[in-house]
Every structure is written in C-alpha cells, then in structure tokens.
C-alpha positions in Angstrom: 32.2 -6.4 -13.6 34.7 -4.8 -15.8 37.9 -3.4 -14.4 36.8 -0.1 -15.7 33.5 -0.1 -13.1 34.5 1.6 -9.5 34.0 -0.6 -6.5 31.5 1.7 -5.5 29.1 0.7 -7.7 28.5 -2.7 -5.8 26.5 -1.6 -3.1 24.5 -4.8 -1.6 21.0 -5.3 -0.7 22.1 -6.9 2.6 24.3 -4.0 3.6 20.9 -2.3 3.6 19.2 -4.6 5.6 21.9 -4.4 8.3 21.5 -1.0 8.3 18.2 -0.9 9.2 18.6 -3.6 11.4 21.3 -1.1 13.4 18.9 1.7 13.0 16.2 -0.1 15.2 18.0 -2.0 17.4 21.1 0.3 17.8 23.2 -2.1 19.4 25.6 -4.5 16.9 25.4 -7.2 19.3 21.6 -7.1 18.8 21.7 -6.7 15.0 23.9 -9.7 14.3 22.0 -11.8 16.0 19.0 -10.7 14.1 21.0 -10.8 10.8 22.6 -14.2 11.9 26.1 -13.3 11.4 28.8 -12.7 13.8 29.7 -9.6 15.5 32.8 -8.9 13.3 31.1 -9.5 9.8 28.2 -7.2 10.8 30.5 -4.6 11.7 32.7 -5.1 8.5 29.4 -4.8 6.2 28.2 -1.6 8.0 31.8 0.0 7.3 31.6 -1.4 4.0 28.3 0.4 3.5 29.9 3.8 5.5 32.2 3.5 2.6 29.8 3.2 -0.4 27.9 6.3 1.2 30.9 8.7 1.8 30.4 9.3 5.2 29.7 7.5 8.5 26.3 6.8 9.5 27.1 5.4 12.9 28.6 7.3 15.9 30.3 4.7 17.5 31.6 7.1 20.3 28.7 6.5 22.3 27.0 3.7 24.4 24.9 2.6 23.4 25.1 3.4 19.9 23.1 5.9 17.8 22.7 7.3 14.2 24.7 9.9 12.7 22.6 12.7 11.0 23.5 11.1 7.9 22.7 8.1 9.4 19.1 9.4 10.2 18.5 11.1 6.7 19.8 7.7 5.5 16.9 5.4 7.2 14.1 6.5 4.9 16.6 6.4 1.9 17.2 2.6 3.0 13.8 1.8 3.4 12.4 3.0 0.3 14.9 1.5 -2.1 14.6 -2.1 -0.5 10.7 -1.9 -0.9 11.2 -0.5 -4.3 13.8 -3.5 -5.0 11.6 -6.3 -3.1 8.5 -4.9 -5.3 10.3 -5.2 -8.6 11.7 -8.9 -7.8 8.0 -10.5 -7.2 6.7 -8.5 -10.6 9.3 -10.0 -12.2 8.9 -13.3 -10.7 5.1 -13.0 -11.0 5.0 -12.4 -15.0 3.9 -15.8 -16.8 2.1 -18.2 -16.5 0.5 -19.7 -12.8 2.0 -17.1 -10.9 0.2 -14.6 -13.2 -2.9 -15.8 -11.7 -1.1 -15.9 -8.1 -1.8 -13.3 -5.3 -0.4 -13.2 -2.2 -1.6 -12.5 1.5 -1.2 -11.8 4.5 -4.5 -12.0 6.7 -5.5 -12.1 10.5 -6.1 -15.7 11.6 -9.5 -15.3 12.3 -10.5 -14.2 8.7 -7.9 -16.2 7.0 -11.4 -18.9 8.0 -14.2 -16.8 8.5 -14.2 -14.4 6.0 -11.5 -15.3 3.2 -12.8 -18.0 2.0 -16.3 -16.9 0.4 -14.3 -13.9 -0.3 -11.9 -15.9 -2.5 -15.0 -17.7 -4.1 -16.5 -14.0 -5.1 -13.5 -12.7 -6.6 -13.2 -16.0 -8.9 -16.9 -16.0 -9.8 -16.1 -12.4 -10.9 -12.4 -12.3 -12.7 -12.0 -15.9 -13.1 -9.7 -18.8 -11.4 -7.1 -16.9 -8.7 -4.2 -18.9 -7.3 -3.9 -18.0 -3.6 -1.3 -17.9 -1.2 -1.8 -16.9 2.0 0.7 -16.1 4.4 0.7 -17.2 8.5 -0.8 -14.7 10.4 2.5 -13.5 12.3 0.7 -12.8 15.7 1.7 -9.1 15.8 0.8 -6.1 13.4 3.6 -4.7 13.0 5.1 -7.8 11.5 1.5 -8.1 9.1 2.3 -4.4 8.1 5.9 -5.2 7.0 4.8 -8.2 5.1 2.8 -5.5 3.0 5.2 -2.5 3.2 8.6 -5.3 2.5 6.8 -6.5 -0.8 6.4 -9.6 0.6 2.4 -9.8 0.1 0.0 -8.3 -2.6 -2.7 -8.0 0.0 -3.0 -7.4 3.5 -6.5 -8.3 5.2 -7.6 -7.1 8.3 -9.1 -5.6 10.8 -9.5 -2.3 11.5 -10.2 0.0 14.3 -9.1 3.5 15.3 -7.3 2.3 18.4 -5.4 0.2 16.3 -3.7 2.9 13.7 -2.2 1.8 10.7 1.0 3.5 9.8 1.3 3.2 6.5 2.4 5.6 3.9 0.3 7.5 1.5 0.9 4.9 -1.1 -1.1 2.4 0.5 -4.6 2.2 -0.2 -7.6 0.3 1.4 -11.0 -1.2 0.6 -13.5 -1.2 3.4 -15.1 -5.0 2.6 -17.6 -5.8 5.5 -18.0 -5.2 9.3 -17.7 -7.5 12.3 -18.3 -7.0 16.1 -16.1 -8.3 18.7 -18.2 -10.1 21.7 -17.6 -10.5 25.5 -18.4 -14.3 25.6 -18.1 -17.2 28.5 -18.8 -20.8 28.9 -22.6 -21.0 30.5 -23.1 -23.1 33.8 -25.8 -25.3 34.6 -28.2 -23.3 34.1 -27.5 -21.2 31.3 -25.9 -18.2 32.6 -22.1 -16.7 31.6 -19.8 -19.0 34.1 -17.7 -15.4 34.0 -19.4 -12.2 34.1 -18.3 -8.3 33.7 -18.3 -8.0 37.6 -16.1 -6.8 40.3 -12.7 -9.3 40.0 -13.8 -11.3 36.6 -11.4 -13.8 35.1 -10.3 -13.2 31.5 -8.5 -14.4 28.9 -6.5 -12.3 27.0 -4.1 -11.0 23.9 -0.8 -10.5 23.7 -0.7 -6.9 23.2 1.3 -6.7 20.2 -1.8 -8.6 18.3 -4.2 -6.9 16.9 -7.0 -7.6 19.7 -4.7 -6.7 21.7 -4.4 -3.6 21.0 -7.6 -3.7 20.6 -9.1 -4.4 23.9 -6.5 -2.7 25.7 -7.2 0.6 23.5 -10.6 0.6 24.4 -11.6 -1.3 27.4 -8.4 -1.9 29.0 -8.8 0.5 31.8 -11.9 -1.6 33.1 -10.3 -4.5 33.0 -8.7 -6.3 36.4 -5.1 -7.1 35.3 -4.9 -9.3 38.3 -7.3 -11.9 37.4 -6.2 -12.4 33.8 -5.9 -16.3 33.8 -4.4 -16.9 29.9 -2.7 -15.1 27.6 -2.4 -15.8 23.7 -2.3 -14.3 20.3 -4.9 -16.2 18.1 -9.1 -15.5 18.7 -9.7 -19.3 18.2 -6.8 -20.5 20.7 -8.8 -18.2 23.3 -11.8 -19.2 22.7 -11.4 -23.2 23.6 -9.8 -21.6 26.5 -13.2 -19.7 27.1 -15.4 -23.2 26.6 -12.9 -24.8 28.7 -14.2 -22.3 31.8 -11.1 -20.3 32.4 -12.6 -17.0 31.9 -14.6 -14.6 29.4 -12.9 -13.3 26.5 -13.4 -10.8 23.6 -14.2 -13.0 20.1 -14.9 -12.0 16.4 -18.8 -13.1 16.6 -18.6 -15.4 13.2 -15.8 -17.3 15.0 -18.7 -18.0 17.6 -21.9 -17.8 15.8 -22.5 -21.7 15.6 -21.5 -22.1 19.4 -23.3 -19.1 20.9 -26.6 -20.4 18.6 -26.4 -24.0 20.3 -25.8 -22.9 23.7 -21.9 -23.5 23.8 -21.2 -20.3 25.0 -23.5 -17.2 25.9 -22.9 -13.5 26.0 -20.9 -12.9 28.9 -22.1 -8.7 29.0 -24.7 -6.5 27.2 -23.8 -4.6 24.5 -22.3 -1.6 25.7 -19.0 -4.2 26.2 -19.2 -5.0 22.5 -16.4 -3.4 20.1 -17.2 -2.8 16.2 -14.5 -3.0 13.7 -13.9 -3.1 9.6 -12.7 -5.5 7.8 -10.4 -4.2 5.7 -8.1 -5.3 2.6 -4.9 -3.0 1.9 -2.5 -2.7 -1.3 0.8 -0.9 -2.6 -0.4 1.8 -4.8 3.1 0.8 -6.5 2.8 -3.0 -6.9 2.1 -3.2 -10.9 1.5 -6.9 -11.3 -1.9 -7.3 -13.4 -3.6 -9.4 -11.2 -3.4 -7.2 -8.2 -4.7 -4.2 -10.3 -7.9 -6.5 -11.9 -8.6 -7.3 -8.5 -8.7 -3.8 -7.6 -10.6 -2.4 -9.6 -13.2 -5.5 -9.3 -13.3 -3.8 -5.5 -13.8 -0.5 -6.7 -16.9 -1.5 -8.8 -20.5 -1.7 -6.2 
C-alpha cells in the first residue's frame, strides 16, 4: 500500500469474524477461544476494528458484555459482507477447468447414502460428468445452514419439515426433490413381534436435539415420549439404528435406511402409522452464488 492510502482502508476479514464471534457469544473469554487466539489479541483486533468503524461497538461497562447500538446495526452489516466476500472467493477459485465441473455439498448423513447417490447419477445422465464434493454432515443444523449461508457449499440437501424451520434469507431458494417417511422401528423377539413397543414406559433411542431428527421428533412427538427411559443418545440415523438391532430400544428411522432390514425380518414396525412422521427432501441454493455449474444444475431442477 502506498503511503498516500489511509490506514483505514485495511479493514480485515478476521476482524469481522471476531466480531461476530463477540456478537454471539458476548464474552471475550469465549470468543478467543473460539477464534484461537489469546485474550489480549482478540481484544486488540476488536479495538482495531472499533477504530476502522468510527465508533465503539462494544459496551464494555457491563458484565457480561453486550453490543452497542452500533454494534447491533453492525451485526447484519458483518454478516453480509463476509458471505458476499466468501461467495466471490470460491467463484473465483471455481473458474477453469475441474473445478468448473465441481459442486459442493453439504447433506444429512442419511441421504449423503440413500438418496445422493442415484441423484448424482441423474444429474450426470442429464448435464454431463459433475465432480462432487460432499461435505461431513456436521450433526447439527445450524452448522449445515451456515455451511450454505458462509459460502462454504453450493448445495445444501436435506430434510425438511415444519417443526424444523429453516431460517434462511430470501435469497435462498429450494427444490422440493422427493419425499421420505420417518418409521418407529424395533428389533423383533422370538417370535416376530417389536422387542420395544409404543406402550406405557418404552425404551428409546434418541437424537441429540440440535440434529435434525432431533428436532424433529421432539417437535412433534416429544411430548408422548417418556424421557426417563431413553437408553441412547446420538446424532446420526444409522448409528441409532444398530443400536435399535442391538435391542436397546425403538427409534425413529428414514425408511430407505431400513427398507432391506424391515423386508427380511431384521427389524419390524415398532407402532402403526399414526406414529409415523412425513418429511421432504429438499436441496437449497444462494440465489447469489454465480458459478455456471450451480446455475445448469438449477435450472436442470426447474425443468419436469
């Protein structure tokens, strides 16, 4: 930078994410940790960014510590320009060659194997040879969603259900791709019958209730469910399901993660179907992500 150019100029992308970090956290203790940086080099970068604003954005006066107004009208401001700057860097990244052909996702375990797959297959046989990468399924939504609102995914597939709300901005947009239906299932005994049944004092299996089926379940058969006898707890469908053949309770599973099992007798339905829960699967975008890939594949989506 010439010596003509005003400090002020050099506003970093990291003082940004610190902010932000503050802003949820609102403790610098907490931050810094999260930013992995010490105490006194968080706090520097937040006064350095105080002092590219013009004003503070932190009131430091009180414990523990909370935004400014400034600081609060500065949150969105902060948001939108890393997702703007994030977006630009993987067009630019994405331009030539293989990665022109590259997409990226982020999708729920469970379809990441039941349902990607001949997905993928149908979108080549229709706009040619896609390079996928798909990202781990981070075991809560809210981190999915930020993969797809930080620009760090072209795609996000999911599931979709109106106990589960998607808070996403205007600018995202969805395709509704296929259906599934979430089953009570249990491990049978000797004769054939659920080993756990919807009765008085059931053992279950669970979610972790930042997951998706966690939310899930507990948005719309928690209240009928006996907290004390839940025997397991975990975030992925498959993980509680060889928990479920294992005996150790019923559980709520996609039904193509246990088609093959509930046709050979592996498990059973542990309910009828008033205890079964219907949801969408659903693929969302950035209406402002311009790489050329993303936009042939969505228009391929909007044709029948």
């Amino acid at each position: 930078m010439t010596a003509g150019f005003s400090w002020e100029l050099r506003v970093e992308v990291k003082w940004l994410e610190d902010f932000l970090a503050l802003a949820r956290t609102l403790n610098f203790s907490k931050a810094a940790d999260e930013r992995h940086v010490t105490q006194s080099a968080f706090s520097r970068r937040i006064r350095q960014l105080e002092g590219w604003v013009g004003t503070s954005l932190i009131d430091r006066a009180t414990y523990p510590s909370r935004l400014t107004a400034a600081g609060e009208r500065f949150v969105p401001v902060a948001e939108q320009s890393l997702q703007v700057l994030y977006q630009a860097r993987r067009n630019l990244q994405h331009e030539d060659g293989t990665d022109a052909r590259t997409v990226t996702l982020t999708a729920l375990h469970t379809l990441s194997f039941t349902f990607f797959p001949d997905w993928l297959s149908r979108l080549n046989a229709r706009i040619g040879p896609i390079v996928s990468h798909l990202r781990a399924d981070s075991g809560t939504m809210e981190e999915n969603l930020n993969s797809l609102i930080d620009g760090e995914c072209d795609f996000l597939l999911t599931y979709q259900h109106l106990h589960v709300p998607m808070l996403l901005d205007p600018q995202f947009e969805h395709h509704t791709l296929g259906r599934e239906t979430i089953l009570p299932v249990s491990a049978p005994d000797a004769d054939g019958t659920p080993l756990h049944r919807i009765e008085p004092g059931f053992s279950h299996v669970s979610y972790q209730k930042t997951s998706f089926f966690g939310q899930l379940v507990a948005g719309t058969i928690g209240e009928r469910l006996p907290a004390e006898n839940r025997v397991h707890v975990g975030s992925m469908s498959v993980g509680l399901k060889g928990m479920v053949a294992a005996g150790f309770g019923l559980a709520w599973i996609p039904e193509s993660l246990v088609k093959a099992e509930l046709a050979d007798g592996r498990l059973v339905y542990a309910a009828d179907r008033e205890w079964n829960i219907d949801v969408e699967i659903r693929v969302y975008r950035s209406r402002e992500n311009r790489r050329p890939i993303v936009g042939r594949i969505w228009s391929m989506l909007d044709k029948p």
